[in-house]
N, CA, C and O atoms as a CHARMM CRD file, in Angstrom:
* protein
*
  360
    1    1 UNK  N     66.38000 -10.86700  14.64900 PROA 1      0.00000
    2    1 UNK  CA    65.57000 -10.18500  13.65200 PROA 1      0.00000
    3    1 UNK  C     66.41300  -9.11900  12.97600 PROA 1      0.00000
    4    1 UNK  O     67.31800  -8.51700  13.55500 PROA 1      0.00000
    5    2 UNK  N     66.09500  -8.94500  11.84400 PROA 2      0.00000
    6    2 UNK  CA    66.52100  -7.94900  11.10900 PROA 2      0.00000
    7    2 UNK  C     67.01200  -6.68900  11.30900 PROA 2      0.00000
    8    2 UNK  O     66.74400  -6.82500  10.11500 PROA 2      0.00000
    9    3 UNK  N     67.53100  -5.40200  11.60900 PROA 3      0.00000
   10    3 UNK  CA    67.17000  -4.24500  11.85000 PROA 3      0.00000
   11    3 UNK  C     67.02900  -3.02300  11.14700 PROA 3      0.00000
   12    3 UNK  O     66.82900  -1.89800  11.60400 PROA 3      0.00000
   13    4 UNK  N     67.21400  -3.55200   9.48600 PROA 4      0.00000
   14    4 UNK  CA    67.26800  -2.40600   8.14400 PROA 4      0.00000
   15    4 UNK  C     66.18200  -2.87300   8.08700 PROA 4      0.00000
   16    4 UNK  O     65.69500  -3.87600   8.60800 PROA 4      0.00000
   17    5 UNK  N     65.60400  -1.76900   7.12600 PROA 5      0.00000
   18    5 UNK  CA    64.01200  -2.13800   6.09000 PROA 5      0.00000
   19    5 UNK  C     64.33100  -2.77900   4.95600 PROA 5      0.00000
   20    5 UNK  O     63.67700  -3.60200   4.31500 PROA 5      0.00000
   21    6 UNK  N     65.65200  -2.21800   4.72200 PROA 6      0.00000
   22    6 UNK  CA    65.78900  -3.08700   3.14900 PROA 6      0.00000
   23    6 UNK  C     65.88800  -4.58200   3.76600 PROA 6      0.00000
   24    6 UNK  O     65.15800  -5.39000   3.19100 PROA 6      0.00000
   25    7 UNK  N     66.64200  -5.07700   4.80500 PROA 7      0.00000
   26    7 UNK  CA    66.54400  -6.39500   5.40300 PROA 7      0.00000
   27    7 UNK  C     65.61900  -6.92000   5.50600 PROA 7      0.00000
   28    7 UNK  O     65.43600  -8.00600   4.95700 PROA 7      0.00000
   29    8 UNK  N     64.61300  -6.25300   6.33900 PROA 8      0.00000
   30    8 UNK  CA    62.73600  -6.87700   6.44400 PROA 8      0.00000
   31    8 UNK  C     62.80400  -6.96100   5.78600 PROA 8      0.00000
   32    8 UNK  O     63.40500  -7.95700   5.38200 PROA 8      0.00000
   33    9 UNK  N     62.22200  -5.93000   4.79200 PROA 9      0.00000
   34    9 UNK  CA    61.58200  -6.00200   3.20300 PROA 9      0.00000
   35    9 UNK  C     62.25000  -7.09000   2.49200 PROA 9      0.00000
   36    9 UNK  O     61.55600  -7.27900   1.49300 PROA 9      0.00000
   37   10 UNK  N     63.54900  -8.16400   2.48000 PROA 10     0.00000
   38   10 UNK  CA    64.06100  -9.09400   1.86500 PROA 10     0.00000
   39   10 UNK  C     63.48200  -9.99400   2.28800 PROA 10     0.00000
   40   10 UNK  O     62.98600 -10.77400   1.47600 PROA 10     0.00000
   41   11 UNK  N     63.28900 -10.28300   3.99400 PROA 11     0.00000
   42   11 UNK  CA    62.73800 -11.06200   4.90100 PROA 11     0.00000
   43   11 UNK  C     61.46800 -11.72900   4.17900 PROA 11     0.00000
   44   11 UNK  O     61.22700 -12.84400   3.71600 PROA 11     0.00000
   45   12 UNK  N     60.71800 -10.42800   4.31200 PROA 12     0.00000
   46   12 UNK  CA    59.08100 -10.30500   3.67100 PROA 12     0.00000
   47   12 UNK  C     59.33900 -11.17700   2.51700 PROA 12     0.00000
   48   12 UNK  O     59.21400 -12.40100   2.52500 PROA 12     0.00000
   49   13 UNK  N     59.76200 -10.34100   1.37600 PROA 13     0.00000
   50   13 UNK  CA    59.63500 -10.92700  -0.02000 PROA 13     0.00000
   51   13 UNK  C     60.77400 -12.59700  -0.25300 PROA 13     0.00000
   52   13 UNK  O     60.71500 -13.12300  -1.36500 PROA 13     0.00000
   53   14 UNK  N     61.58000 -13.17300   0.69200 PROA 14     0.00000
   54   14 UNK  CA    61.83200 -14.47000   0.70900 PROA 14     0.00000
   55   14 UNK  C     60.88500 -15.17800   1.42200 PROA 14     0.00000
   56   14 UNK  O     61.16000 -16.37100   1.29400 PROA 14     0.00000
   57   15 UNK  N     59.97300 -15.04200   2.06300 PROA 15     0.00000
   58   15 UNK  CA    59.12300 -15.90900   2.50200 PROA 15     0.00000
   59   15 UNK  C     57.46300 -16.22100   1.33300 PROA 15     0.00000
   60   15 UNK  O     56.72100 -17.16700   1.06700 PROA 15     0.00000
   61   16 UNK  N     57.62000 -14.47200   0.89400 PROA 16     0.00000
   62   16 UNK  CA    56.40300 -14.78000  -0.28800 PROA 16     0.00000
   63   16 UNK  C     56.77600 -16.08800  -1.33500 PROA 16     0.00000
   64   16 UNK  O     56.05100 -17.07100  -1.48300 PROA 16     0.00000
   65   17 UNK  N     57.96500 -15.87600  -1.96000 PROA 17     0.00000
   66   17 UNK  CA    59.03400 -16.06600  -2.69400 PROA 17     0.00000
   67   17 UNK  C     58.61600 -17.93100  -2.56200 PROA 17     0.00000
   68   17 UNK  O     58.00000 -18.76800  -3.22100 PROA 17     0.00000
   69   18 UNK  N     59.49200 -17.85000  -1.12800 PROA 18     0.00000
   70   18 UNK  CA    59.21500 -19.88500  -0.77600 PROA 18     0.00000
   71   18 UNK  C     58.06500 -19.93700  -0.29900 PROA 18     0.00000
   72   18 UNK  O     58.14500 -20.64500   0.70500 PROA 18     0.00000
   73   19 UNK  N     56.73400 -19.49100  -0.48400 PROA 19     0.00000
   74   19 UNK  CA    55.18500 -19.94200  -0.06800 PROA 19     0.00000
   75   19 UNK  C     54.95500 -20.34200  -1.24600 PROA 19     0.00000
   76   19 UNK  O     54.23800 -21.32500  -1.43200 PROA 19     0.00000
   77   20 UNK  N     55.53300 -19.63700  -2.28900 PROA 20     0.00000
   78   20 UNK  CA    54.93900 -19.66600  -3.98100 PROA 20     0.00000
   79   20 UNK  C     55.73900 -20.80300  -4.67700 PROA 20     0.00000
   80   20 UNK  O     55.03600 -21.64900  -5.23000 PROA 20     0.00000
   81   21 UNK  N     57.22600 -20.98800  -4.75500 PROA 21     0.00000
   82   21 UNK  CA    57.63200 -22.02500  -5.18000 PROA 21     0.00000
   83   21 UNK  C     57.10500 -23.26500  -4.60200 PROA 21     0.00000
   84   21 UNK  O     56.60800 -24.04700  -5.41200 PROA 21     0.00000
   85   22 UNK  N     57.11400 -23.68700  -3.06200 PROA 22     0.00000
   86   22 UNK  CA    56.04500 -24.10800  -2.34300 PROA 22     0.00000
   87   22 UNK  C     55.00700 -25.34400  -3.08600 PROA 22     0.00000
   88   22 UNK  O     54.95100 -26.56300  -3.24400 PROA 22     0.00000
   89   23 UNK  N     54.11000 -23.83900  -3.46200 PROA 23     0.00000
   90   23 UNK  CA    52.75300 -24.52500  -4.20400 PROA 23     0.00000
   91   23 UNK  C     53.31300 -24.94200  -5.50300 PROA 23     0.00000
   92   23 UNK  O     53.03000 -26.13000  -5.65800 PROA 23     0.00000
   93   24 UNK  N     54.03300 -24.44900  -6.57700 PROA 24     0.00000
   94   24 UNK  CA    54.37400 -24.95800  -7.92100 PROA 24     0.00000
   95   24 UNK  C     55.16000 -26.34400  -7.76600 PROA 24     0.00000
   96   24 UNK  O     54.88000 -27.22000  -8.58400 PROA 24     0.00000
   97   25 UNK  N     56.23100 -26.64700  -6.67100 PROA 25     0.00000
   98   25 UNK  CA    56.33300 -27.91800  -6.63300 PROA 25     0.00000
   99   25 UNK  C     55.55200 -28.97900  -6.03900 PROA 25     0.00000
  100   25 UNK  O     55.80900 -30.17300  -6.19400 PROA 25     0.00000
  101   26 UNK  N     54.46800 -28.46100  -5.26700 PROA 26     0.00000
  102   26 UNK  CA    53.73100 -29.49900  -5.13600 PROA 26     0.00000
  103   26 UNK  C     52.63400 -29.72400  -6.16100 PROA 26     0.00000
  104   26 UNK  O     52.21400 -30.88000  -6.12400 PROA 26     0.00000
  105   27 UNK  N     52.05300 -28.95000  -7.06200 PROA 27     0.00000
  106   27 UNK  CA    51.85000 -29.18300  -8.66900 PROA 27     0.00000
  107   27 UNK  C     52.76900 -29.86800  -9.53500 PROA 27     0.00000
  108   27 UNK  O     52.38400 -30.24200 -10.64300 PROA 27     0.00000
  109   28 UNK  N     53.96700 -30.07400  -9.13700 PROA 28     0.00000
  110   28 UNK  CA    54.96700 -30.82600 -10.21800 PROA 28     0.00000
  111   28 UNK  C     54.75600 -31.82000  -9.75200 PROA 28     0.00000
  112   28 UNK  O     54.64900 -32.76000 -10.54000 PROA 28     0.00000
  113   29 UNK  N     54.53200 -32.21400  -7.69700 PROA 29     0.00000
  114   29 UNK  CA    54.56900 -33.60200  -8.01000 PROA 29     0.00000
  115   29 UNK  C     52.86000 -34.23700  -8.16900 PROA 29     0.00000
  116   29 UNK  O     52.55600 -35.30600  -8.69800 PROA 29     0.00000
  117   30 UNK  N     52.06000 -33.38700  -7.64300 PROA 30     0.00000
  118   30 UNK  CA    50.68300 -34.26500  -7.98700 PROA 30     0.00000
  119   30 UNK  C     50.69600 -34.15500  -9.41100 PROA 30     0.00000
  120   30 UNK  O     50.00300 -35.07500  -9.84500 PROA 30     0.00000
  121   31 UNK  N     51.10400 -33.54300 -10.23500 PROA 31     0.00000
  122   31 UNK  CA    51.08500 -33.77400 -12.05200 PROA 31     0.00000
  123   31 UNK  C     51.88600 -34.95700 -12.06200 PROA 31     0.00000
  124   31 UNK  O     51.32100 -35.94400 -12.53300 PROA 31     0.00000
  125   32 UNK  N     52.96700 -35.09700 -11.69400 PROA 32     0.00000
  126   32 UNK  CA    53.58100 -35.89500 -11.82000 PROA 32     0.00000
  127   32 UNK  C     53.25200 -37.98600 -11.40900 PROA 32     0.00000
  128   32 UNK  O     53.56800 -39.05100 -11.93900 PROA 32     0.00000
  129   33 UNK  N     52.54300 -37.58000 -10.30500 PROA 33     0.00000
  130   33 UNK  CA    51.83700 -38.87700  -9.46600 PROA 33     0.00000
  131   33 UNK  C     50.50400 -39.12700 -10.26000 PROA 33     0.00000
  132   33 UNK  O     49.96900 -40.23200 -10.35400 PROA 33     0.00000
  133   34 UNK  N     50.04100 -37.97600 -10.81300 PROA 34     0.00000
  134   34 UNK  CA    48.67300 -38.17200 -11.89500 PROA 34     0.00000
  135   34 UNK  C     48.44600 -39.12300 -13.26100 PROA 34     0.00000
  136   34 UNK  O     47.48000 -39.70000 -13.76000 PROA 34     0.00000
  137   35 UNK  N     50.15200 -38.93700 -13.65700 PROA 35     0.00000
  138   35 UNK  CA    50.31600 -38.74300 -14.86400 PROA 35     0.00000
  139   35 UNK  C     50.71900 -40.37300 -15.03600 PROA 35     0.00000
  140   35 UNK  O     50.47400 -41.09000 -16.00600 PROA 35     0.00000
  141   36 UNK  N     51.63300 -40.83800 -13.39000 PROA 36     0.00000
  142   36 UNK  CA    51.92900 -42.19900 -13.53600 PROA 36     0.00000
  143   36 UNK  C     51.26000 -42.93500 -12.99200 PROA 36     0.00000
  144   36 UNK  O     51.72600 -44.00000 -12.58800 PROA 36     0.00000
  145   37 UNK  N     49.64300 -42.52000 -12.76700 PROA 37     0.00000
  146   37 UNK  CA    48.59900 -43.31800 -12.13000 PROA 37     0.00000
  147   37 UNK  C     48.03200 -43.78000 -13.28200 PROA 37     0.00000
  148   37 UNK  O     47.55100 -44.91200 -13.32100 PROA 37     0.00000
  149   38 UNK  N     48.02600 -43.19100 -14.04200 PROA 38     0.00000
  150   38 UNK  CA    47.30200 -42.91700 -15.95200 PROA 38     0.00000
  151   38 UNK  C     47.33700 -43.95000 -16.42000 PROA 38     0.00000
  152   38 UNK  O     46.40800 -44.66100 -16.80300 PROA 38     0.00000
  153   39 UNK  N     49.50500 -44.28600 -16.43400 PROA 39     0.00000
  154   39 UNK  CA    50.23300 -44.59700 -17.20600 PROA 39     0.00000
  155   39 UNK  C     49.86300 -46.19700 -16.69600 PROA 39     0.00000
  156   39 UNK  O     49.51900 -47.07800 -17.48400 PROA 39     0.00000
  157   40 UNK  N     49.98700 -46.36300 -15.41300 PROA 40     0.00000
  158   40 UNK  CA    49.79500 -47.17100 -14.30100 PROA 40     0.00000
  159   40 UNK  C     48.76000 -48.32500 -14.99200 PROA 40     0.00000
  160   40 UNK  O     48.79400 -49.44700 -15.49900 PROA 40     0.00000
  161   41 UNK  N     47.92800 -47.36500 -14.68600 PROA 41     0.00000
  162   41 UNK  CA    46.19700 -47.49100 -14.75700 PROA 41     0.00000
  163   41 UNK  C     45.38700 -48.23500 -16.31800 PROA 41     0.00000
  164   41 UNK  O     44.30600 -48.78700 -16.52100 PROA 41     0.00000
  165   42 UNK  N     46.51900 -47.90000 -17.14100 PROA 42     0.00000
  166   42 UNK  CA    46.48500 -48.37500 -18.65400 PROA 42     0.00000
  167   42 UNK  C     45.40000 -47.24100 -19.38100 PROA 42     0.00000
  168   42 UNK  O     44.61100 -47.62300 -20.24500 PROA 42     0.00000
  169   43 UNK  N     45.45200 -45.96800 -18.97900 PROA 43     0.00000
  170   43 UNK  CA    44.34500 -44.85800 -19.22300 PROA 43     0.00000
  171   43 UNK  C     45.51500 -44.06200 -19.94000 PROA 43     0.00000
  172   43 UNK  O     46.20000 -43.23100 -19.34400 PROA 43     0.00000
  173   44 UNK  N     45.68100 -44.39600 -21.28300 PROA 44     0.00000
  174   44 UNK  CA    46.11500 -43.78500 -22.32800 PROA 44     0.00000
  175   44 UNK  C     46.04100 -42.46900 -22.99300 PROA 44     0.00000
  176   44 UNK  O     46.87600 -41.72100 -23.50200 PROA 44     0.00000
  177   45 UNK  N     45.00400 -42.44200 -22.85100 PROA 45     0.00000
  178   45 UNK  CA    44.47200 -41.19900 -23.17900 PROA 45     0.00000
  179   45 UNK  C     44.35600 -40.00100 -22.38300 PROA 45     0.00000
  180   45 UNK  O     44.32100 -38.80400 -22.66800 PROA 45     0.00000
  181   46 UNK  N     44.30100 -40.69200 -21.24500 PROA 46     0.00000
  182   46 UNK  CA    44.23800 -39.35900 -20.32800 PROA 46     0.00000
  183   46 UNK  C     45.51900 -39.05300 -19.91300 PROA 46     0.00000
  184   46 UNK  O     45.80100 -38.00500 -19.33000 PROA 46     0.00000
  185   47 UNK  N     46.62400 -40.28100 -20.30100 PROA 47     0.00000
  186   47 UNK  CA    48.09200 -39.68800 -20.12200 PROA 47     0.00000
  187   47 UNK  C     48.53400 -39.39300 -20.95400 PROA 47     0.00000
  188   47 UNK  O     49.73300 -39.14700 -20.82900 PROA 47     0.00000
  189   48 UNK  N     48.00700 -39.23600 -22.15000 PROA 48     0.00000
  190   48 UNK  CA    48.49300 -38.38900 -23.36600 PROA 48     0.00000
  191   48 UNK  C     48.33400 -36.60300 -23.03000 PROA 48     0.00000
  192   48 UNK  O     49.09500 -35.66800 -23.27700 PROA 48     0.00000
  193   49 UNK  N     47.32100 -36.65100 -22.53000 PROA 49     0.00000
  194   49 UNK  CA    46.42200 -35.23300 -22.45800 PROA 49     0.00000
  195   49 UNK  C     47.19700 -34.84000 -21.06600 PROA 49     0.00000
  196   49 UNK  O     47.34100 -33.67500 -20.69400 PROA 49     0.00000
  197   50 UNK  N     47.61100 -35.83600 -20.44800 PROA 50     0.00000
  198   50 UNK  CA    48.33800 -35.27700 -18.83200 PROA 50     0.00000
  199   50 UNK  C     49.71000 -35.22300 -19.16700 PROA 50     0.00000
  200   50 UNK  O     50.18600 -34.37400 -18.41400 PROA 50     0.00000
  201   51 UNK  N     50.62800 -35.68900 -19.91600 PROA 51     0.00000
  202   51 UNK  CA    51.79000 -35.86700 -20.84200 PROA 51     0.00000
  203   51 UNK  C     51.90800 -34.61300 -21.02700 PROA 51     0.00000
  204   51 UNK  O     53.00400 -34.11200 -20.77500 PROA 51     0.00000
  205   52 UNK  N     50.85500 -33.79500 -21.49900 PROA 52     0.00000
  206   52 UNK  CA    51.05700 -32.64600 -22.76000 PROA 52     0.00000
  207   52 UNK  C     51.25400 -31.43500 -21.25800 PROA 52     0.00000
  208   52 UNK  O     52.36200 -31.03700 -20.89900 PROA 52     0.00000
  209   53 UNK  N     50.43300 -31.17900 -20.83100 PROA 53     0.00000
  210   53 UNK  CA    49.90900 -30.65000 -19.31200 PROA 53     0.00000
  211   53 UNK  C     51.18000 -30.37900 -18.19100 PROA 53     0.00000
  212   53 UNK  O     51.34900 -29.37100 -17.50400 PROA 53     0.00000
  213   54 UNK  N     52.09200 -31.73800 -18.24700 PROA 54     0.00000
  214   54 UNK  CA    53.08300 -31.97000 -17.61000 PROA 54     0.00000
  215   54 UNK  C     54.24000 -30.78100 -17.82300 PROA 54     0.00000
  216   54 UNK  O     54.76100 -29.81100 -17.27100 PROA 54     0.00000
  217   55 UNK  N     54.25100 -31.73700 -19.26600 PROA 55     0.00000
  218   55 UNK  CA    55.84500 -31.21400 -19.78400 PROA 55     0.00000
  219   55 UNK  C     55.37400 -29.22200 -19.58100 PROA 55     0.00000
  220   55 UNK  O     56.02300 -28.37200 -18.97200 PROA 55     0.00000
  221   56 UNK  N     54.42000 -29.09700 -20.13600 PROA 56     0.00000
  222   56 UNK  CA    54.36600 -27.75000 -20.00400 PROA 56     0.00000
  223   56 UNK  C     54.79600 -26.93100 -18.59500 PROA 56     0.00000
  224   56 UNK  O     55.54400 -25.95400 -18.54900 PROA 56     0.00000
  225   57 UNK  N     54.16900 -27.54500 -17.52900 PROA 57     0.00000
  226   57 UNK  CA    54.34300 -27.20300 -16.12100 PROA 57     0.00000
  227   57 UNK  C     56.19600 -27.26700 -15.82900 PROA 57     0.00000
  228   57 UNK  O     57.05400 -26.52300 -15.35600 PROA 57     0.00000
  229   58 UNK  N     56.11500 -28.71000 -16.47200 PROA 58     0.00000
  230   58 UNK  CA    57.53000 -28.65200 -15.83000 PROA 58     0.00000
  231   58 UNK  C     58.76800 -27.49600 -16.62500 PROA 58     0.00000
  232   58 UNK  O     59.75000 -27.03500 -16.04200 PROA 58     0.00000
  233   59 UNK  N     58.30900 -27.17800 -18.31700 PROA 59     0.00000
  234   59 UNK  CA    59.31700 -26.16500 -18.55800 PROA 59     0.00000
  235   59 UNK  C     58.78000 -25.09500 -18.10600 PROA 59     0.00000
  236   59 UNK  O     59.72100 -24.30100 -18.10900 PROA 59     0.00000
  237   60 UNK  N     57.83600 -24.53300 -17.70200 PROA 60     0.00000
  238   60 UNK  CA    57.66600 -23.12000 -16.58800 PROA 60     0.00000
  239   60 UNK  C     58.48900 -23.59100 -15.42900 PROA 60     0.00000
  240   60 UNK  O     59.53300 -22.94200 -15.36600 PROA 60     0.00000
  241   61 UNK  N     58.41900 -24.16800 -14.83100 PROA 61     0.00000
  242   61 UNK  CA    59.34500 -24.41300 -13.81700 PROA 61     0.00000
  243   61 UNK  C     60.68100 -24.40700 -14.01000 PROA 61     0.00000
  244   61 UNK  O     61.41800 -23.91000 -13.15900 PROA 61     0.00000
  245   62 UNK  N     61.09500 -24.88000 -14.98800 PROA 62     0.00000
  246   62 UNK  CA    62.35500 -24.82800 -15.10700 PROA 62     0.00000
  247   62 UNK  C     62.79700 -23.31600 -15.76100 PROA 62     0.00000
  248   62 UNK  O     63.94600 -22.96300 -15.49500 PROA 62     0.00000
  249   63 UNK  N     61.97700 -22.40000 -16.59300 PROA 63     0.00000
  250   63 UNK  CA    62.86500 -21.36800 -16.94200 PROA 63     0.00000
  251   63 UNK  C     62.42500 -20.37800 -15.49000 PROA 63     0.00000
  252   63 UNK  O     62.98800 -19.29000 -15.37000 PROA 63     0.00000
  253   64 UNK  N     61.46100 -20.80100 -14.48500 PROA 64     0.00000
  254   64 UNK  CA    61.87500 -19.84700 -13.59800 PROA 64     0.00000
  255   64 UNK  C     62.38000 -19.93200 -12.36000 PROA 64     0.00000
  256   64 UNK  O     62.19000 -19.22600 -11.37000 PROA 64     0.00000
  257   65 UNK  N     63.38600 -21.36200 -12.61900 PROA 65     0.00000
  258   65 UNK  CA    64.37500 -21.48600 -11.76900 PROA 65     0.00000
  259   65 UNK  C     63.60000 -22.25700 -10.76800 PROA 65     0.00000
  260   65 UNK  O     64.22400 -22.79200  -9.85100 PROA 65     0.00000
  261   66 UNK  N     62.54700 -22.35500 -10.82600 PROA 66     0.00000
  262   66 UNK  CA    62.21000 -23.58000  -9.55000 PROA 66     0.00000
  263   66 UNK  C     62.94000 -24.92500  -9.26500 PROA 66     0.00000
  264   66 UNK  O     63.32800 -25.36300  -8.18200 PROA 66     0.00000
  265   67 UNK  N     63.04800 -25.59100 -10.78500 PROA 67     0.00000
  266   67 UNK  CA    63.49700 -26.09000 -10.58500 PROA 67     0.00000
  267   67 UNK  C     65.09300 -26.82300 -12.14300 PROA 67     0.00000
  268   67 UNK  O     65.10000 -26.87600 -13.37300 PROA 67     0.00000
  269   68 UNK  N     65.75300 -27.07100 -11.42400 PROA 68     0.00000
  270   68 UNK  CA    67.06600 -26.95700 -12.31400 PROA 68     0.00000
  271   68 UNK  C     66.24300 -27.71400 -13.48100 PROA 68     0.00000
  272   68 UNK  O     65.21000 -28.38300 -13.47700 PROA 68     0.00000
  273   69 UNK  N     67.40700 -27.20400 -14.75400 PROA 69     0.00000
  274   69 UNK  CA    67.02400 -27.53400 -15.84400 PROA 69     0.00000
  275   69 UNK  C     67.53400 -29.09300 -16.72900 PROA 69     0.00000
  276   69 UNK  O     67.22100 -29.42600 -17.87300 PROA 69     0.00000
  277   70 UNK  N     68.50300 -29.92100 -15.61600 PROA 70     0.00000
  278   70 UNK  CA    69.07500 -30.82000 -15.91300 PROA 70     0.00000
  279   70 UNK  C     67.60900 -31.86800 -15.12600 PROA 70     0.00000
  280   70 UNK  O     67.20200 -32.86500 -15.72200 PROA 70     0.00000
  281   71 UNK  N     67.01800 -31.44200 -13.82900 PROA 71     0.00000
  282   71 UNK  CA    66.24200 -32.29800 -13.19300 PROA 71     0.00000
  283   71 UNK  C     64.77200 -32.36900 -14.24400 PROA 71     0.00000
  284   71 UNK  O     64.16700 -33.43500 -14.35600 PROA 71     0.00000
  285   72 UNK  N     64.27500 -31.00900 -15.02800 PROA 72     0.00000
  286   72 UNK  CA    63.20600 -30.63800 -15.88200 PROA 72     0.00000
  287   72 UNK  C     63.42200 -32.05400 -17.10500 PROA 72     0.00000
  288   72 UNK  O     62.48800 -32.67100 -17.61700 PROA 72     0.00000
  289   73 UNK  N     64.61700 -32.25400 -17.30400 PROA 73     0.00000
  290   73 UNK  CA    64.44900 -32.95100 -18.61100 PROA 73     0.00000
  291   73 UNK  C     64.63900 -34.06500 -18.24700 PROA 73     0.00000
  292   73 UNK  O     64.07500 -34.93000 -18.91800 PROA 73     0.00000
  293   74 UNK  N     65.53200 -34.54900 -17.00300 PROA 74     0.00000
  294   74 UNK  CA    65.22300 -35.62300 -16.57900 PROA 74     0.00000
  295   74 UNK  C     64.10000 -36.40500 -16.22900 PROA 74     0.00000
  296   74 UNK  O     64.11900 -37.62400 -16.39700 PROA 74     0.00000
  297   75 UNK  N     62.75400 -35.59100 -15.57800 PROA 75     0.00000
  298   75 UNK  CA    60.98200 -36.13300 -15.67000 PROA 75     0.00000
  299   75 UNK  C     60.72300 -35.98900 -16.73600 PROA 75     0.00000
  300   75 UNK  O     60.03600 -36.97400 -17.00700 PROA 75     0.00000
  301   76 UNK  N     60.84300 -35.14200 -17.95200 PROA 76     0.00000
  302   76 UNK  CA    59.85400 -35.45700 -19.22600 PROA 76     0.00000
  303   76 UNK  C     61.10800 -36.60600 -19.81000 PROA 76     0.00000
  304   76 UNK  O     60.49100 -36.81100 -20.85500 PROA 76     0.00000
  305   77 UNK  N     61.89800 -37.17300 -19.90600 PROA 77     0.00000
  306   77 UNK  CA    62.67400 -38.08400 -20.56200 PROA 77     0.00000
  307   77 UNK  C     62.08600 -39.64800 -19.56200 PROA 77     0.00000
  308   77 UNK  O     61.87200 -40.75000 -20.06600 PROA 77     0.00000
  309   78 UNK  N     61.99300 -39.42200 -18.64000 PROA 78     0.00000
  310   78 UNK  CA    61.13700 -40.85800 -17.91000 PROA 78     0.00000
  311   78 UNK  C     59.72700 -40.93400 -17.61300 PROA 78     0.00000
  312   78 UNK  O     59.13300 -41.94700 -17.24600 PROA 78     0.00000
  313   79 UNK  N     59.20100 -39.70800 -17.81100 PROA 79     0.00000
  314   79 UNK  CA    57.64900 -40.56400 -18.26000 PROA 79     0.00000
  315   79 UNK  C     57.67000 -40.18100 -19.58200 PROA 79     0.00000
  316   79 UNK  O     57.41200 -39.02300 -19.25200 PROA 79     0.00000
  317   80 UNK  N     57.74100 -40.11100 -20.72500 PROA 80     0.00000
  318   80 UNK  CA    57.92400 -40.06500 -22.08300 PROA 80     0.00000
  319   80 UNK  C     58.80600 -41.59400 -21.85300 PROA 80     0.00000
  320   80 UNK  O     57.97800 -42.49300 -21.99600 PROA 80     0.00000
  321   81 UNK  N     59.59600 -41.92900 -21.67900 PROA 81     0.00000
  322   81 UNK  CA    60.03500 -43.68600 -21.74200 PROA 81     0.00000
  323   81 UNK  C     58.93100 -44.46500 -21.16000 PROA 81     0.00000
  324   81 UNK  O     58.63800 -45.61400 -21.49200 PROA 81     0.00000
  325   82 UNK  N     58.38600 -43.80400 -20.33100 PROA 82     0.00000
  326   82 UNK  CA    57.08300 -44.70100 -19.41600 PROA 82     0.00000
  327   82 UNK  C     55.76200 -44.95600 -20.20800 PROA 82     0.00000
  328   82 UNK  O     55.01600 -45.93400 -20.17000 PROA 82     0.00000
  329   83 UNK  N     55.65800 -43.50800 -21.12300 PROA 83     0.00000
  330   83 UNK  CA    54.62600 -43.78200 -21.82800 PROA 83     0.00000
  331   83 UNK  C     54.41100 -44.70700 -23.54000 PROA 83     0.00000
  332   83 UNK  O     53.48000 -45.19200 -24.18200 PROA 83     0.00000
  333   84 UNK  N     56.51900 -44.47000 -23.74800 PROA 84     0.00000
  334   84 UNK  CA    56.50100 -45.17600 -24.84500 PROA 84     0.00000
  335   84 UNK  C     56.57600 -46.52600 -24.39400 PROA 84     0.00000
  336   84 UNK  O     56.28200 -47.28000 -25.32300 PROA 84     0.00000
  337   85 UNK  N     56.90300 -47.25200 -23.13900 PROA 85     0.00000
  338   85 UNK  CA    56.85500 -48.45300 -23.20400 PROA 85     0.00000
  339   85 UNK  C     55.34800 -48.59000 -22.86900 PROA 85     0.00000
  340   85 UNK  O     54.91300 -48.57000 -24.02000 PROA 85     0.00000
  341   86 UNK  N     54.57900 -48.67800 -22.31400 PROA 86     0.00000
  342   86 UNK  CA    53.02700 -48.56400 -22.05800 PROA 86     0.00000
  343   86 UNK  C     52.41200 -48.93000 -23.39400 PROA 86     0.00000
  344   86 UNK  O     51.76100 -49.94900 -23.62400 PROA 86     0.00000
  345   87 UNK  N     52.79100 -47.68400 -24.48100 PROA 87     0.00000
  346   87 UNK  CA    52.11700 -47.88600 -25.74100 PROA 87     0.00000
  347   87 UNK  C     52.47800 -48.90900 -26.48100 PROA 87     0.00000
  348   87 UNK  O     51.65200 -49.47700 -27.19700 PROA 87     0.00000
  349   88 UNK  N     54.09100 -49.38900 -26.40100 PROA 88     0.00000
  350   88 UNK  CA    54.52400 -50.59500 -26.97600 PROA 88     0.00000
  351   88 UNK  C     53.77300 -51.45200 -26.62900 PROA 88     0.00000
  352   88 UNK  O     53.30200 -52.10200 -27.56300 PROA 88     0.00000
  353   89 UNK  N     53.39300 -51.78600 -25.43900 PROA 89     0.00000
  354   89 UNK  CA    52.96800 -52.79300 -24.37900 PROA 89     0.00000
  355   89 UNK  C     51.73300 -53.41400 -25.34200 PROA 89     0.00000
  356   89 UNK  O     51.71000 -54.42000 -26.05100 PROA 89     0.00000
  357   90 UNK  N     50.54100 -52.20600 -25.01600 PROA 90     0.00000
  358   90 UNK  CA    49.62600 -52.29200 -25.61300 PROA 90     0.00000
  359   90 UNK  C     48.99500 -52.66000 -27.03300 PROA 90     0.00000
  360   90 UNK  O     47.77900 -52.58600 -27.20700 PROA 90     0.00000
């Protein structure tokens, strides 16, 4: 264990820190599993509206470092291909 306060107190605030990133990536992936159930599902519309929902989540995530910004554009560049082939499809 620690034996400074400024140490705890880092202790403390890295565990708040990974409880909270935590929950935002497991919002990236149920958005993410939502969005290709949609796409899946032939429910267009609701992956348009989950499309929009997504990308948003995922650039908060990415400008606050949750998650890198090369992996951020890599999910909106493959379901955006997922959804343009879907719509071709259709």
């Amino acid at each position: 264990m620690a034996s400074h306060e400024s140490a705890v107190k880092a202790h403390r605030q890295s565990l708040k820190h990974r409880e909270h990133n935590r929950q935002f990536r497991a919002r990236l992936r149920n958005a993410l599993k939502a969005i290709r159930s949609a796409i899946d599902g032939n429910d267009l519309d609701g992956a348009k509206k989950a499309l929009r929902d997504t990308v948003s989540l995922i650039d908060r995530m990415a400008g606050k470092g949750i998650i890198h910004k090369n992996a951020a554009g890599r999910y909106k560049a493959r379901i955006a291909a997922r959804m343009a082939a879907k719509s071709k499809a259709a």
